[in-house]
Biopython code that builds the backbone (N, CA, C, O; Angstrom):
import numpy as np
from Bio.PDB.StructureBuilder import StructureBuilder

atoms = [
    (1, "UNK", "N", (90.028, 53.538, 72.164)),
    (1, "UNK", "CA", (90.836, 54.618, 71.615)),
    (1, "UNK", "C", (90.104, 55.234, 70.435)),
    (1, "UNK", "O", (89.642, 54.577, 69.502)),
    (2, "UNK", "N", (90.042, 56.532, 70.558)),
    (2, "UNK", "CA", (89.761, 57.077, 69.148)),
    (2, "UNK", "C", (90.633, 58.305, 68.679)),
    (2, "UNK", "O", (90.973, 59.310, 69.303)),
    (3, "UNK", "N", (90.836, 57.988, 67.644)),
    (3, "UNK", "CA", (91.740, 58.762, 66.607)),
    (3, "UNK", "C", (91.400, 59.165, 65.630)),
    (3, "UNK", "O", (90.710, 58.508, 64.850)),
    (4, "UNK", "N", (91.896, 60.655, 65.359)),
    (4, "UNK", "CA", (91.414, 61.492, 64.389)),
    (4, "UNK", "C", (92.775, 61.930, 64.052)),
    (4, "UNK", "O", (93.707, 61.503, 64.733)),
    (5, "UNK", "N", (93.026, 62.861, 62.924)),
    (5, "UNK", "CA", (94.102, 63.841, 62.399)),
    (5, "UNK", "C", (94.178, 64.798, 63.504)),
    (5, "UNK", "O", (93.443, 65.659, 63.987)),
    (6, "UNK", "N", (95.439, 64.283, 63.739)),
    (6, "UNK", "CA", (96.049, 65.348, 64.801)),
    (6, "UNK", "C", (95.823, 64.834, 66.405)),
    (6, "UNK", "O", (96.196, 65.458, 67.397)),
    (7, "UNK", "N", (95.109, 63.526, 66.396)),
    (7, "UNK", "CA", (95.330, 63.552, 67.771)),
    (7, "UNK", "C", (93.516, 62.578, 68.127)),
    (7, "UNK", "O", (92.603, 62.295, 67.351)),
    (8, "UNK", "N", (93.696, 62.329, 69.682)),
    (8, "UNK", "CA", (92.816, 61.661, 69.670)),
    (8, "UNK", "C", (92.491, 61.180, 70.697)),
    (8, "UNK", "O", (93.564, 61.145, 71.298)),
    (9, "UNK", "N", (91.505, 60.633, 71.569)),
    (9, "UNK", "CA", (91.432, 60.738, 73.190)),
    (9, "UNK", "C", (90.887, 58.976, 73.367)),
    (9, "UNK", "O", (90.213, 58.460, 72.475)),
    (10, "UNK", "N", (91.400, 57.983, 74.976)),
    (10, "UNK", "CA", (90.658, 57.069, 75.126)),
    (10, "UNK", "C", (90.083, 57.050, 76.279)),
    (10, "UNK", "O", (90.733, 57.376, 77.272)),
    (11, "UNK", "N", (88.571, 56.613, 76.395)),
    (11, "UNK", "CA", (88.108, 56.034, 77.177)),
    (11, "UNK", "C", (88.042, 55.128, 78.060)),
    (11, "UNK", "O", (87.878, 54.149, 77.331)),
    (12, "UNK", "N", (88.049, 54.738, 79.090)),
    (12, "UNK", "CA", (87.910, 53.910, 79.835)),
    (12, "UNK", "C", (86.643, 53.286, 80.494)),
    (12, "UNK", "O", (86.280, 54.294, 81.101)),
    (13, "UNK", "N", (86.069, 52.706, 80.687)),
    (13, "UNK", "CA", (84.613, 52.270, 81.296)),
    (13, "UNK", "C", (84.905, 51.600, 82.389)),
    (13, "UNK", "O", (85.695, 50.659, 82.307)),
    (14, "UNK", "N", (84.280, 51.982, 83.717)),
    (14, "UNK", "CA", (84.542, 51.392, 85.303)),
    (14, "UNK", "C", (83.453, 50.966, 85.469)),
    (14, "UNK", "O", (82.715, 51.160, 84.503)),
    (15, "UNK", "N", (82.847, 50.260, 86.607)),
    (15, "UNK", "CA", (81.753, 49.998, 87.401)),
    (15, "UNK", "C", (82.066, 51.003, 88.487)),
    (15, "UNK", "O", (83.241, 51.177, 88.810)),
    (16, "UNK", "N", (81.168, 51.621, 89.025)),
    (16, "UNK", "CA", (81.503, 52.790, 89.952)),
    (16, "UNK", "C", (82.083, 52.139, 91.327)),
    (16, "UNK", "O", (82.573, 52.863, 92.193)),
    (17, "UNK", "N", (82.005, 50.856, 91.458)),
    (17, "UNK", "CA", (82.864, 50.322, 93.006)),
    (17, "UNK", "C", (83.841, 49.959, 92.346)),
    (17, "UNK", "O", (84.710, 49.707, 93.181)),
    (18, "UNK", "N", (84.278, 49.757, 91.231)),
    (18, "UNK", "CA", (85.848, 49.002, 90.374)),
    (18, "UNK", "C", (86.718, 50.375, 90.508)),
    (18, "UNK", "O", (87.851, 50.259, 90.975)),
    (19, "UNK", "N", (86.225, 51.755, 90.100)),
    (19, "UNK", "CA", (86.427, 52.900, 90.260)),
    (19, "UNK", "C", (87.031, 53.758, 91.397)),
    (19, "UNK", "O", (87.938, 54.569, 91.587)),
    (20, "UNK", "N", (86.093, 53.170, 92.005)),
    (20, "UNK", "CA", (86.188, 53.880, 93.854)),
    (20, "UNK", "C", (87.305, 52.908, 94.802)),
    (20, "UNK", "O", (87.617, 53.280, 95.933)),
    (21, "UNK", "N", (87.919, 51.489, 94.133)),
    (21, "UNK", "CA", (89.264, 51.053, 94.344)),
    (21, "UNK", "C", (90.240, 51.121, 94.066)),
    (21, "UNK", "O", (91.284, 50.737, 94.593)),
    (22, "UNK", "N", (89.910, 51.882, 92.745)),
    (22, "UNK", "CA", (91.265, 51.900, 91.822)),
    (22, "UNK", "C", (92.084, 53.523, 92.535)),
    (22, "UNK", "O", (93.261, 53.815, 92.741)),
    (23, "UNK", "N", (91.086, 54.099, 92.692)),
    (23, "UNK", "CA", (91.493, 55.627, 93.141)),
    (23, "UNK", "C", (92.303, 55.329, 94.598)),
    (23, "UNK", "O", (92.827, 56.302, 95.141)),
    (24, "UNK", "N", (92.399, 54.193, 95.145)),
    (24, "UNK", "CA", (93.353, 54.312, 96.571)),
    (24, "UNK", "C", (94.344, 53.358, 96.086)),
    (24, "UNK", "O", (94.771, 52.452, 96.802)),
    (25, "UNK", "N", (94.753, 53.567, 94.763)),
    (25, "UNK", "CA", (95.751, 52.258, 94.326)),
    (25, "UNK", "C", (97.185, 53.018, 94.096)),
    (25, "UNK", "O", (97.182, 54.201, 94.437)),
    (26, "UNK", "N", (98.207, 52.586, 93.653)),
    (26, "UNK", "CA", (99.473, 54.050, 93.809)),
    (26, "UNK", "C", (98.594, 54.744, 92.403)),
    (26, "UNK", "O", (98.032, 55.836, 92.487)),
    (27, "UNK", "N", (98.596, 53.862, 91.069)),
    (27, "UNK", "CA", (98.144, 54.540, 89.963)),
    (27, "UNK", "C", (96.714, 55.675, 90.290)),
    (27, "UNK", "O", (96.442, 56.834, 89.978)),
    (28, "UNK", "N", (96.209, 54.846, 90.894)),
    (28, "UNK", "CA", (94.930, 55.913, 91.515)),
    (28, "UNK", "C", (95.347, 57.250, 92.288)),
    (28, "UNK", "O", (94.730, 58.315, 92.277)),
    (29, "UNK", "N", (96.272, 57.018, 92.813)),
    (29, "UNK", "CA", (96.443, 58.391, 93.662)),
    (29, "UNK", "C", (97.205, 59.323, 93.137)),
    (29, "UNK", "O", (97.240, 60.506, 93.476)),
    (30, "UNK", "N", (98.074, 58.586, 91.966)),
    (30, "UNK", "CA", (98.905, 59.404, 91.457)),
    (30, "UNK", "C", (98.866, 60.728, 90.984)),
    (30, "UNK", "O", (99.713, 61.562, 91.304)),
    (31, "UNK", "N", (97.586, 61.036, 89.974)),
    (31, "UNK", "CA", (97.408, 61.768, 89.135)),
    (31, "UNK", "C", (95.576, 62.409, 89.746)),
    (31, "UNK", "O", (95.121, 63.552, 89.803)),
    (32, "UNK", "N", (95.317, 61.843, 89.894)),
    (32, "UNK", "CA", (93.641, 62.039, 90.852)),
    (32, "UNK", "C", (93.550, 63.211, 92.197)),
    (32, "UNK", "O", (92.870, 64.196, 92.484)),
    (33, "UNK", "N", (94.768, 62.365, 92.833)),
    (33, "UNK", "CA", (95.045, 62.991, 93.952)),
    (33, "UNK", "C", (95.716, 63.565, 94.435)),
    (33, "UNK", "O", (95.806, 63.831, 95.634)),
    (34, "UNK", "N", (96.799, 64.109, 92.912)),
    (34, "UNK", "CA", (98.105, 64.929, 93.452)),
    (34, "UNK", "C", (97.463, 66.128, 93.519)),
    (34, "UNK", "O", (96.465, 66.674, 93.049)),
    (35, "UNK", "N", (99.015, 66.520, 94.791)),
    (35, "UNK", "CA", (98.883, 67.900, 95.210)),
    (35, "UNK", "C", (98.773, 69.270, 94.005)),
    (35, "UNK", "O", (98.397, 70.413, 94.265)),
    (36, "UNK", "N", (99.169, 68.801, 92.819)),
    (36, "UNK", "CA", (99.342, 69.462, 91.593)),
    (36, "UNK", "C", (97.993, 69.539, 90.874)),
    (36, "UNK", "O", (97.628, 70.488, 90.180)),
    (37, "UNK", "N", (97.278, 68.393, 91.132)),
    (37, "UNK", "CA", (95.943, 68.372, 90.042)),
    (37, "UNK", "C", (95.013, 69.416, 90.556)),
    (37, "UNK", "O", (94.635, 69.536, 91.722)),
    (38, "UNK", "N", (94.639, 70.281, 89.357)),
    (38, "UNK", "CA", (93.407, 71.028, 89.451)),
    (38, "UNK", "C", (92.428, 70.347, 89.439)),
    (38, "UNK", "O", (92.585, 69.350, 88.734)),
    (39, "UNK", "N", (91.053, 70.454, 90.100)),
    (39, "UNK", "CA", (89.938, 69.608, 89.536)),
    (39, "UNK", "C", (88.909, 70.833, 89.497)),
    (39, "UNK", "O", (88.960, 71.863, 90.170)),
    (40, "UNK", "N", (87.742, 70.374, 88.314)),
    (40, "UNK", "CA", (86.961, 71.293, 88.172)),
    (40, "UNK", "C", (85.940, 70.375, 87.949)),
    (40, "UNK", "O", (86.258, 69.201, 87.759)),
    (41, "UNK", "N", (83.975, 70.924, 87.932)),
    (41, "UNK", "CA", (83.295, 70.481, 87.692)),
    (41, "UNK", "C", (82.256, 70.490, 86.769)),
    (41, "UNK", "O", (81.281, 71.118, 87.179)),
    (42, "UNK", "N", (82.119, 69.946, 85.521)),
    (42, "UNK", "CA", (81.529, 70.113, 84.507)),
    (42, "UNK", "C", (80.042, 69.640, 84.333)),
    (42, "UNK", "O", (79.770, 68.440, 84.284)),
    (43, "UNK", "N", (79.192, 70.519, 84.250)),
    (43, "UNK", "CA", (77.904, 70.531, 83.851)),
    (43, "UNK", "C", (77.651, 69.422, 83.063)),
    (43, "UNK", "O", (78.022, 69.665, 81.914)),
    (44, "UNK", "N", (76.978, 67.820, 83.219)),
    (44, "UNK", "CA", (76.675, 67.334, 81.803)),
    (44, "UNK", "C", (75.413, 65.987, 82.208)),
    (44, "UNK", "O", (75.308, 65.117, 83.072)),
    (45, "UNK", "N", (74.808, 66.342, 81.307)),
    (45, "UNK", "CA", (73.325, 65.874, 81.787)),
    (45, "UNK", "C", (73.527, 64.469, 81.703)),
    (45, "UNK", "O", (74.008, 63.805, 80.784)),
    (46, "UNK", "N", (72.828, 63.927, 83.446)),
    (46, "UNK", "CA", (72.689, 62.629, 83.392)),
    (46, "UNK", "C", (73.629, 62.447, 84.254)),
    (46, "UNK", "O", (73.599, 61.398, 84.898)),
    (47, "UNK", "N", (74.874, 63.563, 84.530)),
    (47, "UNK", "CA", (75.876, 62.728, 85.205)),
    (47, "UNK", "C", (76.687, 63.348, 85.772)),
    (47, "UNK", "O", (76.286, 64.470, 85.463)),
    (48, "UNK", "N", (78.283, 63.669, 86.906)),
    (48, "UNK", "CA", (78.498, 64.360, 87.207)),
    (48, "UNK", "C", (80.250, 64.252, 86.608)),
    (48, "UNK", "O", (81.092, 63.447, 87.009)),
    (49, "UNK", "N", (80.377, 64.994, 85.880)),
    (49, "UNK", "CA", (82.018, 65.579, 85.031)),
    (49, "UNK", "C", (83.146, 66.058, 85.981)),
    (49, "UNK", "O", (82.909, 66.914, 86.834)),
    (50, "UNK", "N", (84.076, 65.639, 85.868)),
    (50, "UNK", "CA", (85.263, 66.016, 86.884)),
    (50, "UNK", "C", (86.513, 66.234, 85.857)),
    (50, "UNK", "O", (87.105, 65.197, 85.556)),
    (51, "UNK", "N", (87.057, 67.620, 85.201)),
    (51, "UNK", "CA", (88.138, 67.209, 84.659)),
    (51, "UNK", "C", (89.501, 68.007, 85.683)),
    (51, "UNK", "O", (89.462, 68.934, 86.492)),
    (52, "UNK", "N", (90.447, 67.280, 85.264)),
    (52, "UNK", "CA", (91.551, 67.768, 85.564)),
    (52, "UNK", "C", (92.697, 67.773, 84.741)),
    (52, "UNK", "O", (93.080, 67.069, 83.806)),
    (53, "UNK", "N", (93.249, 68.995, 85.484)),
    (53, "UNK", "CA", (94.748, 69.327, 84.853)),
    (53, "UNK", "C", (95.802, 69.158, 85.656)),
    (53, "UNK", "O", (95.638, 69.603, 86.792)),
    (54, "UNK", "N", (97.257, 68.448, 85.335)),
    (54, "UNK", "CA", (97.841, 68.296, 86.517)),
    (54, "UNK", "C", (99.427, 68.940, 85.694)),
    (54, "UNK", "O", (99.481, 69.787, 84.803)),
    (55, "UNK", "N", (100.444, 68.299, 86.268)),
    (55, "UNK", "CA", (101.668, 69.165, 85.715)),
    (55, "UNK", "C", (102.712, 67.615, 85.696)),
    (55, "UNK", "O", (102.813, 66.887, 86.683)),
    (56, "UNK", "N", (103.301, 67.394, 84.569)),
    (56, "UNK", "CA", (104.821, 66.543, 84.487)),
    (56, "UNK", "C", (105.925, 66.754, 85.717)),
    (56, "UNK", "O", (106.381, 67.885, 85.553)),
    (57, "UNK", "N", (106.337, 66.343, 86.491)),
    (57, "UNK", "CA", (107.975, 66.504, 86.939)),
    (57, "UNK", "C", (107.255, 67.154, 88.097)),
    (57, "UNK", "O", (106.875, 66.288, 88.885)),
    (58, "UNK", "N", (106.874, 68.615, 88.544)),
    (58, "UNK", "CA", (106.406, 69.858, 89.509)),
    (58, "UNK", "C", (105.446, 70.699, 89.343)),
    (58, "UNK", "O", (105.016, 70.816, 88.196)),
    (59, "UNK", "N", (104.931, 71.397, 90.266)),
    (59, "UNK", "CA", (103.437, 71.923, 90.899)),
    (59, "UNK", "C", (103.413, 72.946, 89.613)),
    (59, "UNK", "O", (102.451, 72.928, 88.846)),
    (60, "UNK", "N", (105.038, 74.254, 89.327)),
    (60, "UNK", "CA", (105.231, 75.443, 88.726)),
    (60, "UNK", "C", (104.405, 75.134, 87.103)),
    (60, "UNK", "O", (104.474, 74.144, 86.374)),
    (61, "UNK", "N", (103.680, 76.355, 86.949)),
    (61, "UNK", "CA", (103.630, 76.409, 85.407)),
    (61, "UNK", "C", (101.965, 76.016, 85.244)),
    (61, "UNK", "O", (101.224, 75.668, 86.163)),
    (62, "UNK", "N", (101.683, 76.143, 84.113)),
    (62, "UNK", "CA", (100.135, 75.776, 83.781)),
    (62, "UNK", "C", (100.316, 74.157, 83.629)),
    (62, "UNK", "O", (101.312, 73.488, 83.353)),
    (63, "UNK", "N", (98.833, 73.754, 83.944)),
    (63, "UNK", "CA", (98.674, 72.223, 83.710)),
    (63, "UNK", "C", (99.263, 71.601, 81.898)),
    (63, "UNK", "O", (99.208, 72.360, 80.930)),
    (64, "UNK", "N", (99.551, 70.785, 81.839)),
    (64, "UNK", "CA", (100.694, 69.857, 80.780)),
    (64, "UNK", "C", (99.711, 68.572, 80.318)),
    (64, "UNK", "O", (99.806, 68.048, 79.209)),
    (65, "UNK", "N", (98.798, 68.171, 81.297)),
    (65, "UNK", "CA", (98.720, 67.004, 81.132)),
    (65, "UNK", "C", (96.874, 67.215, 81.440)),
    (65, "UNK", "O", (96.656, 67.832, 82.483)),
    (66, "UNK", "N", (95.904, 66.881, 80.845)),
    (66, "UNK", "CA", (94.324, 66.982, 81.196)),
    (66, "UNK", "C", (93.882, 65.453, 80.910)),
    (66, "UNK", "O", (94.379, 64.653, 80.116)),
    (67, "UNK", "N", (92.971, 65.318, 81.657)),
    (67, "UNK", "CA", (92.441, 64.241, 81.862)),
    (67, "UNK", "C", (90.788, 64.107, 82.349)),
    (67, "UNK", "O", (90.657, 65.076, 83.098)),
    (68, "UNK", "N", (89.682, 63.506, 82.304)),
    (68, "UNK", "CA", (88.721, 63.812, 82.635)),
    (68, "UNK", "C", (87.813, 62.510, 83.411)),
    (68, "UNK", "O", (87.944, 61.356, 83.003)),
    (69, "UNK", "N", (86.870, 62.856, 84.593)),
    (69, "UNK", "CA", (85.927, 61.471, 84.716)),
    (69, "UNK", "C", (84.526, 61.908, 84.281)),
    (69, "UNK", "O", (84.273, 63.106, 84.155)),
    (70, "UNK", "N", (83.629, 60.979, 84.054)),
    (70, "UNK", "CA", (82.192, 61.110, 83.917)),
    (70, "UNK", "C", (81.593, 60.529, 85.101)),
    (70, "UNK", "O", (82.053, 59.387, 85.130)),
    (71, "UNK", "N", (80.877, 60.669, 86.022)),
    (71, "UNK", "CA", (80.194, 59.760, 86.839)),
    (71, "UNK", "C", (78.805, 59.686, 86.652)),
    (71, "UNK", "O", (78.028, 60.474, 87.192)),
    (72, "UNK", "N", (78.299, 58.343, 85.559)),
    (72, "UNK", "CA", (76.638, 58.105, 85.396)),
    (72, "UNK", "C", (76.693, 57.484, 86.548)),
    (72, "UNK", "O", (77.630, 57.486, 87.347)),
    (73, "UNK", "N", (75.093, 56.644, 86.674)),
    (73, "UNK", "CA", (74.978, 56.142, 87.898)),
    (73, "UNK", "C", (75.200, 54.990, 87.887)),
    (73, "UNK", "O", (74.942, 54.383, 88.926)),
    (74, "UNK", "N", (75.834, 54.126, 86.575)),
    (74, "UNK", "CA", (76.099, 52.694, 86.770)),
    (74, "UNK", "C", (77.454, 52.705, 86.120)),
    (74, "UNK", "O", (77.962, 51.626, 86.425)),
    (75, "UNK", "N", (78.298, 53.399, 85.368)),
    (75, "UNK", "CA", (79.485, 53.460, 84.530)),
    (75, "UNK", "C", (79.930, 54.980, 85.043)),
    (75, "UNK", "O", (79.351, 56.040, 85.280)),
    (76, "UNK", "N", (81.603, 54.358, 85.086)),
    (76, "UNK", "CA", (82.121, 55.838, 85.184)),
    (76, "UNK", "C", (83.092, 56.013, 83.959)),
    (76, "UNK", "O", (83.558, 54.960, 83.522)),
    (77, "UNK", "N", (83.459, 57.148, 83.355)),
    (77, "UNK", "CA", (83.956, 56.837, 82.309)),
    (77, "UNK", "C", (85.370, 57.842, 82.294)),
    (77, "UNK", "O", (85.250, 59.063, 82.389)),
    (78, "UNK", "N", (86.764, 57.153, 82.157)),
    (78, "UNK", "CA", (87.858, 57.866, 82.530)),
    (78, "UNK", "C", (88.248, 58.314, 81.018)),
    (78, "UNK", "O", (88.141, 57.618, 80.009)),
    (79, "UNK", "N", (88.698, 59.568, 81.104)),
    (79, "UNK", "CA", (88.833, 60.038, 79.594)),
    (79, "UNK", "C", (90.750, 60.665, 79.778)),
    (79, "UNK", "O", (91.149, 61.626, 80.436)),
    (80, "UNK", "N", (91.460, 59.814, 79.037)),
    (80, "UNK", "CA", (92.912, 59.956, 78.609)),
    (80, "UNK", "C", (93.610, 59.669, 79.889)),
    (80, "UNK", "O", (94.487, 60.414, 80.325)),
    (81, "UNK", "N", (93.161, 58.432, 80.575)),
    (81, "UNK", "CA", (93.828, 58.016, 82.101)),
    (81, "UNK", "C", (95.278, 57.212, 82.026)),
    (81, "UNK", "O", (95.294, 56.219, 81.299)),
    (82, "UNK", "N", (95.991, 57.421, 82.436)),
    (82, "UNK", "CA", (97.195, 57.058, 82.500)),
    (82, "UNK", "C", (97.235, 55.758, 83.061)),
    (82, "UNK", "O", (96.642, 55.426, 84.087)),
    (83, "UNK", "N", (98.342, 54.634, 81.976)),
    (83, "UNK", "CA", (98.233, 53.340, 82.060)),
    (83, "UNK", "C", (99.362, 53.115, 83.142)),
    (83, "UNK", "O", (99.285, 51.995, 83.647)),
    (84, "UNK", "N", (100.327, 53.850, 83.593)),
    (84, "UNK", "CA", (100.948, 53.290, 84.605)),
    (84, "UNK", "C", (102.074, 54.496, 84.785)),
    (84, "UNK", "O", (102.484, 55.378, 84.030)),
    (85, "UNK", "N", (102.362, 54.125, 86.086)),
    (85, "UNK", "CA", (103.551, 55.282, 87.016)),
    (85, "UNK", "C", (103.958, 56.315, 86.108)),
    (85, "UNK", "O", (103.502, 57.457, 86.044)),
    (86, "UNK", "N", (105.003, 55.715, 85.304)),
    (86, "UNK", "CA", (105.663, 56.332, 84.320)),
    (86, "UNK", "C", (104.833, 57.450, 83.088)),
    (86, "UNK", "O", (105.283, 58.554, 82.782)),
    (87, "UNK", "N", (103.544, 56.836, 82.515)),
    (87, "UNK", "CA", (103.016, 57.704, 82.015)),
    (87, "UNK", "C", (102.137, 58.808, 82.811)),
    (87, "UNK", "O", (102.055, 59.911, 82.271)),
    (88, "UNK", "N", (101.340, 58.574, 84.294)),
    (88, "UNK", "CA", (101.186, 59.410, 84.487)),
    (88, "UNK", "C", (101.847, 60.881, 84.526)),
    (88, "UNK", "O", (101.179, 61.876, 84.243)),
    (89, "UNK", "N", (103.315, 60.956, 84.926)),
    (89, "UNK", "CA", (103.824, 62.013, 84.925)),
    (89, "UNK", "C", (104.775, 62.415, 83.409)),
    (89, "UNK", "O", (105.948, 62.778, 83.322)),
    (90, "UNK", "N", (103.636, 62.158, 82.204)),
    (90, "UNK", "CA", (104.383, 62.550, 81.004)),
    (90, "UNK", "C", (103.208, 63.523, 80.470)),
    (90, "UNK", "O", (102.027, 63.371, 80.781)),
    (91, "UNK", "N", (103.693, 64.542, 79.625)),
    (91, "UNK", "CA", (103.256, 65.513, 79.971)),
    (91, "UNK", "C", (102.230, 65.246, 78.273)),
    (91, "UNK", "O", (102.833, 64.894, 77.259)),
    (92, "UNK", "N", (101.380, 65.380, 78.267)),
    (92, "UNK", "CA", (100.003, 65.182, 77.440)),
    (92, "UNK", "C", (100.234, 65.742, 75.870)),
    (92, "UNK", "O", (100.803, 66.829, 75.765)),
    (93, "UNK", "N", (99.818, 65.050, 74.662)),
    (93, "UNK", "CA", (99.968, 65.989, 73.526)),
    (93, "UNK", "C", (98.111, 65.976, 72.999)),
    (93, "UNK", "O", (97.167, 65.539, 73.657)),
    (94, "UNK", "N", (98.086, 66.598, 71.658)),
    (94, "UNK", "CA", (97.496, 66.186, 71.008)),
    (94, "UNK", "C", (96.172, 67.576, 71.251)),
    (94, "UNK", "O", (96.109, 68.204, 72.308)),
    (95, "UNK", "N", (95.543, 67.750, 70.460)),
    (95, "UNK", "CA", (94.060, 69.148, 70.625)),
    (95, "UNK", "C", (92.895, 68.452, 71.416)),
    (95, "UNK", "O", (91.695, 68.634, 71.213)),
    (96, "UNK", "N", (93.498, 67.562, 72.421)),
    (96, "UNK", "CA", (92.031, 67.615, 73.564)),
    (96, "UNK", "C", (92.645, 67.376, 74.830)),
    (96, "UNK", "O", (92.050, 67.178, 75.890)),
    (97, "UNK", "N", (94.537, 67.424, 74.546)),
    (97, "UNK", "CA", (94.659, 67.675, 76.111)),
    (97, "UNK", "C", (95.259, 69.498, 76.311)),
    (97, "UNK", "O", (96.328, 70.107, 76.356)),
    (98, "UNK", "N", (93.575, 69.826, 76.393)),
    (98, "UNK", "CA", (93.668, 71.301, 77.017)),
    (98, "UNK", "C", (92.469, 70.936, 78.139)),
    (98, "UNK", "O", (92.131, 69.777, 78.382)),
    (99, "UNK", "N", (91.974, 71.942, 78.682)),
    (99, "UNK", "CA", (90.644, 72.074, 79.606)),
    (99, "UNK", "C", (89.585, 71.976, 78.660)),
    (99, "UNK", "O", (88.661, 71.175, 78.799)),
    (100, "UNK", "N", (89.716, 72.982, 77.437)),
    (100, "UNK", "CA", (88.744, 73.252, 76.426)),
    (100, "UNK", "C", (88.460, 71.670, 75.833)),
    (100, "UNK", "O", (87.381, 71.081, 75.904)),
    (101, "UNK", "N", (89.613, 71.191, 75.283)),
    (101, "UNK", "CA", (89.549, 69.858, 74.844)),
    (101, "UNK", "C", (88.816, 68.599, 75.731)),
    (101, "UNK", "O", (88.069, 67.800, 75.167)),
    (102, "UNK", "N", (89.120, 68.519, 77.191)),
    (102, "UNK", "CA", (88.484, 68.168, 77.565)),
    (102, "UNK", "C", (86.916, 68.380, 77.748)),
    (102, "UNK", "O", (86.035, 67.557, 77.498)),
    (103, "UNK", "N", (86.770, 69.683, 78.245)),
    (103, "UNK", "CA", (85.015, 69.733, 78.122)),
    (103, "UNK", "C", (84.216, 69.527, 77.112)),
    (103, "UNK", "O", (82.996, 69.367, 77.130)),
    (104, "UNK", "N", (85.332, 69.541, 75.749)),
    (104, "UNK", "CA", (84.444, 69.354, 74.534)),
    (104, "UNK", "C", (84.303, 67.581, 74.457)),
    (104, "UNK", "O", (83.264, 67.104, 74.000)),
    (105, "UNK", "N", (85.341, 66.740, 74.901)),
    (105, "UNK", "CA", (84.908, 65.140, 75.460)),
    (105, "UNK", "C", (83.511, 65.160, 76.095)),
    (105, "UNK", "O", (82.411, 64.878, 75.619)),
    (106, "UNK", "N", (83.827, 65.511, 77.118)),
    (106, "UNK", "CA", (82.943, 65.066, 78.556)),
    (106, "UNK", "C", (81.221, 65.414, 77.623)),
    (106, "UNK", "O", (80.306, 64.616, 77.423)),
    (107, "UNK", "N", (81.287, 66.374, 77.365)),
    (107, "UNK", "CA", (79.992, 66.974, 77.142)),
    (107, "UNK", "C", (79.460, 66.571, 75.555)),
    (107, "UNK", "O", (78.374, 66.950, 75.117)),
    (108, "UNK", "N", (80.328, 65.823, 74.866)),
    (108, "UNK", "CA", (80.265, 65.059, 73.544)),
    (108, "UNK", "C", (79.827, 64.039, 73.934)),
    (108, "UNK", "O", (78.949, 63.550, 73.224)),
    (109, "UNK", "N", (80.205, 63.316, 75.135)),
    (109, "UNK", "CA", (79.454, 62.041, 75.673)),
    (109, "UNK", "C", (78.040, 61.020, 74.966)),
    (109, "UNK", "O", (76.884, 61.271, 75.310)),
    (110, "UNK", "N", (78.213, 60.414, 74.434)),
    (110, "UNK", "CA", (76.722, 60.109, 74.428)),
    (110, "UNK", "C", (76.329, 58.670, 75.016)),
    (110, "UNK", "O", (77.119, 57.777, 74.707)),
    (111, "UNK", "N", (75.346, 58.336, 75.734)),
    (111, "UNK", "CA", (74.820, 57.008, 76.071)),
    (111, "UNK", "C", (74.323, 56.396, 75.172)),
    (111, "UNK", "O", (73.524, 57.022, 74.476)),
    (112, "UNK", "N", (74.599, 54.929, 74.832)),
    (112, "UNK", "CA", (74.075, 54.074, 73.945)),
    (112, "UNK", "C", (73.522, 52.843, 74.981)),
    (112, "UNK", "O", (72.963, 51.850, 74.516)),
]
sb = StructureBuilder()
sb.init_structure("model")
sb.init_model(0)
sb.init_chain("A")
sb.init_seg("    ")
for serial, (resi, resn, name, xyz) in enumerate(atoms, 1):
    if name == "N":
        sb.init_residue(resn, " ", resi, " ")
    sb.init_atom(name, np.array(xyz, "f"), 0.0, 1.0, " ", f" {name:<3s}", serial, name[0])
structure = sb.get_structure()
């Protein structure tokens, strides 16, 4: 977790096959694979960026809720992923759940 004034985004770290199970799990499909989630693809060196926007409750209205993946080639890295049923469909606060907010994550990235 990291936190700043006003808000603040967490990470997650996968192994890319821990990753590629979790996504056919209910939590995996929930928010990944709803009919509601936008996905887009973000430019970011070294690796391939996936963020999305999805919606609380129904499809209507602009995305509520952003969320993002990184895919390096040995770590995938889930940025503001929802810990279970209930939070996936709650609708996001804070100045990095926008699109903007997200790309400014993904592409802040750094490898250590």
């Amino acid at each position: 977790d990291y936190e700043a004034d006003g808000g603040g985004v967490t990470l997650d770290l996968w192994m890319p096959e821990a990753w590629e199970r979790f996504k056919t799990t209910r939590l995996g499909r929930l928010f990944w694979r709803s009919r509601c989630a936008r996905r887009s693809e973000v430019p970011v060196a070294g690796a391939r960026a996936e963020i999305y926007g999805g919606r609380a409750g129904d499809c209507r209205g602009e995305p509520d809720r952003w969320l993002a993946t990184v895919h390096y080639a040995d770590v995938v890295v889930a940025v503001n992923m929802p810990y279970g049923t209930m939070s996936a469909d709650t609708p996001g606060s804070g100045p990095y759940n926008s699109r903007e907010g997200m790309e400014a994550v993904v592409k802040g990235l750094t490898r250590r």
